[in-house]
TORTI-818595 format. One record per residue (C-alpha): x, y, z; residue in one letter. Coordinates in steps of 0.25 Angstrom, whole numbers, padded with zeros to 4 digits, always signed. Layout:
N
XYZA ...
This chain:
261
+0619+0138+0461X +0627+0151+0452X +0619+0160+0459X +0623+0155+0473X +0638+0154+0466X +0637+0168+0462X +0632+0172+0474X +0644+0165+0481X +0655+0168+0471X +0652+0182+0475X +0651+0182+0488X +0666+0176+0488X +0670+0187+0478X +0667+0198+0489X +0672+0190+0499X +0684+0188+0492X +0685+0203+0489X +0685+0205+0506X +0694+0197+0508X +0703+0201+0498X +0701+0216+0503X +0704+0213+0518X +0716+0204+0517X +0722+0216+0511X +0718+0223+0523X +0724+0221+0538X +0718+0210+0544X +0711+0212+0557X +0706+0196+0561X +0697+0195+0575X +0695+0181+0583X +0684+0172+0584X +0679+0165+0596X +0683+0152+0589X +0696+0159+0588X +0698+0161+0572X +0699+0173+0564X +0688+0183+0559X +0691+0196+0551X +0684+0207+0546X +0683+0203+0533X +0677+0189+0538X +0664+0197+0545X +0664+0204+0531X +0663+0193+0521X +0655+0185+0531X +0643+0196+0531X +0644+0199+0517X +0640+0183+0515X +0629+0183+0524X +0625+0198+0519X +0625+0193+0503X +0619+0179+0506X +0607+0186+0515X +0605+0195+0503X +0605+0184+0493X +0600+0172+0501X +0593+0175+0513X +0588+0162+0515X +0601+0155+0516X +0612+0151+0527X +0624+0160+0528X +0635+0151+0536X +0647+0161+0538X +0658+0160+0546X +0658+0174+0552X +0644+0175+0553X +0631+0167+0547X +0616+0168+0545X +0611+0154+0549X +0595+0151+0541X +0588+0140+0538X +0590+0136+0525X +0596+0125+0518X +0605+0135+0509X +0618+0141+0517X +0629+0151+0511X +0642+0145+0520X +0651+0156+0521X +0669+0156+0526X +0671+0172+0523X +0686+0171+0524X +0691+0155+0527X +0705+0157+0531X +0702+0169+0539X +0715+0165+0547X +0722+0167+0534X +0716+0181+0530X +0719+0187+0542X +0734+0183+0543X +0734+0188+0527X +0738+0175+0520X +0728+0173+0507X +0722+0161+0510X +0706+0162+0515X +0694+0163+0506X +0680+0165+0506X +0672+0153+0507X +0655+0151+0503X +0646+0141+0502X +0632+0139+0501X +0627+0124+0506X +0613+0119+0504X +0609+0109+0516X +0622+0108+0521X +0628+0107+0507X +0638+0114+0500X +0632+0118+0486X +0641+0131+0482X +0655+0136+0487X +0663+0147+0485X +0679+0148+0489X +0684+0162+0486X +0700+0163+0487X +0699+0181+0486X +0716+0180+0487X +0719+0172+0474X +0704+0175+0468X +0701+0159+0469X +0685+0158+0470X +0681+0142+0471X +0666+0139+0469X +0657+0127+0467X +0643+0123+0467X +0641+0111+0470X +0641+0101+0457X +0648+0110+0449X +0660+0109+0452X +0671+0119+0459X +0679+0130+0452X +0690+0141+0456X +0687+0154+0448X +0679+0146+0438X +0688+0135+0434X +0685+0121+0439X +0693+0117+0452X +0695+0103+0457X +0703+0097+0469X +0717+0092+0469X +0720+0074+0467X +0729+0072+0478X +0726+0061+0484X +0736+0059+0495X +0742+0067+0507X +0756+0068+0503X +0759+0082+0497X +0746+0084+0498X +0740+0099+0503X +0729+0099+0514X +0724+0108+0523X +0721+0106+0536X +0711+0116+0544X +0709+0112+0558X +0701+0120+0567X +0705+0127+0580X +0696+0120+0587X +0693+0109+0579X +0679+0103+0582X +0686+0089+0577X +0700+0085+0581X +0709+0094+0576X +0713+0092+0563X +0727+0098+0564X +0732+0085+0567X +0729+0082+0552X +0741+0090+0548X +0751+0080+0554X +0745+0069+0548X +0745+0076+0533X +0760+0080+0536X +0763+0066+0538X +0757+0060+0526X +0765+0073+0519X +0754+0082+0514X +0754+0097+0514X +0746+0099+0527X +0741+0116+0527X +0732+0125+0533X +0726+0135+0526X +0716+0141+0536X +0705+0139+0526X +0697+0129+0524X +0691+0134+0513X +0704+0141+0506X +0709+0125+0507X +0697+0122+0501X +0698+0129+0488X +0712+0124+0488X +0706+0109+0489X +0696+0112+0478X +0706+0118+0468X +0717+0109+0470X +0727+0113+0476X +0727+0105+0491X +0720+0091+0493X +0711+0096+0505X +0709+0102+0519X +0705+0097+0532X +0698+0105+0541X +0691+0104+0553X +0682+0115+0553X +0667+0118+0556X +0661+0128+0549X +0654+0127+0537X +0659+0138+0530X +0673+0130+0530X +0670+0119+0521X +0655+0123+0514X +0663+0131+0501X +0675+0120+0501X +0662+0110+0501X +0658+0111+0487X +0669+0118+0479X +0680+0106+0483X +0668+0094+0481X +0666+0102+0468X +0682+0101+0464X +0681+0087+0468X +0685+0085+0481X +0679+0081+0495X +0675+0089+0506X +0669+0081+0520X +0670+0084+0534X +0682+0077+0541X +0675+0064+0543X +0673+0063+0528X +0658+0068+0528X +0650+0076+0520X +0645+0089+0529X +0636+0101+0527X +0642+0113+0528X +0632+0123+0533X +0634+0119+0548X +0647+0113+0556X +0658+0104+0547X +0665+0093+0555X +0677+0099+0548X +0681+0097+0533X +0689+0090+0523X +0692+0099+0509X +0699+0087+0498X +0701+0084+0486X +0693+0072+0487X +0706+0063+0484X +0712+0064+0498X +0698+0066+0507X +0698+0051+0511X +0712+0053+0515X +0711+0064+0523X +0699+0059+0532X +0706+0046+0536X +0717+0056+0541X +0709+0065+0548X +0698+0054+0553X +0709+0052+0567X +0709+0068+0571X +0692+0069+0572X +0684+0067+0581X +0671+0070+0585X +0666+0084+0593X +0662+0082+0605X 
């Protein structure tokens, strides 16, 4: 697994340098058909992946969020170029690169590169989950009041909308927040800093990084029903947590779900 870490760490480095080299820059942002955000600087870290992973693996899965190259292969490199584009492009610091590569669904390695304060989060899978090479783990809070969680609920949600979960933590008197980034929230809920986020997105590329470096720090990570899911196809959204407060937080968001129809 180092030669698939080193491969990765370097992947976020040069991603990290984009991003770092663009935010500077005017920011020109496009919309999608599913009405989110997509900059240049998206499309380029997104084919640099695809470019560097064909070259190195050919054989494997790239799952990008602006672009992928679906094999058949029990290997996949799960790619977020920028998670929190919507922050990137209004000029507020808080989006990072996100990599994983799964095997058979599972996340085996993750990479979380915060390029603005130079915070790079890896982990492999039974070797514990570090921030710039020093060991990380997650916070002990182990109730909602003043407790910080992030809430992600999608546009259009493919469950009930999680919004509603930000009432329901305002009443029991925890920090409710939206970062706008799963995965930035993420590296928060693996070095300490907030208890968890709740999301309800679909995407691979959302939750496969987050996967393995917040287990590795100790915490939980499930789908919002309180499964264990793959993370090379479609989530049924995602709870990031310290472990502590997970079983909390499913018994509080078990009355928004419900099932696609």
């Amino acid at each position: 697994m180092e030669e698939y870490l080193d491969f990765a760490v370097s992947l976020a480095l040069k991603a990290g340098e984009m991003i770092r080299t663009d935010f500077r820059k005017a920011i020109v942002r496009e919309w999608k058909a599913d009405e989110t955000p997509i900059t240049t600087t998206d499309r380029k870290i997104n084919q640099m992946v695809i470019e560097q992973v064909a070259k190195r693996y050919p054989t494997y899965a790239i799952l990008a969020e602006e672009g992928s190259r679906p094999k058949e292969s029990e290997y996949a490199w799960v790619c977020d170029p920028i998670d929190g584009t919507v922050p990137f492009s209004n000029k507020y610091p808080t989006s990072v690169f996100a990599l994983a590569l799964t095997k058979n669904g599972e996340s085996m390695l993750g990479v979380i590169y915060d390029p603005y304060m130079d915070r790079l989060l890896t982990a492999v899978k039974g070797q514990g989950a570090y921030c710039n090479k020093e060991r990380i783990h997650v916070s002990e809070s182990d109730e909602f009041n003043k407790t910080t969680i992030d809430v992600e609920a999608a546009r259009e949600p493919f469950l009930h909308d999680i919004s509603k979960l930000y009432e329901l933590l305002l009443k029991k008197n925890s920090v409710a927040i939206s970062l706008r980034s799963v995965s930035y929230g993420g590296m928060l809920v693996g070095i300490g800093q907030i208890a968890a986020v709740v999301g309800a997105p679909h995407s691979p590329w959302d939750g496969a990084a987050s996967k393995v470096i917040v287990e590795e720090a100790l915490g939980k990570v499930t789908d919002l029903f309180g499964n264990n899911q793959r993370y090379d196809r479609e989530l049924k959204g995602i709870i990031i947590s310290n472990s502590c407060i997970h079983d909390a937080i499913i018994k509080l968001v078990r009355p928004l779900l419900e099932k696609k129809v």
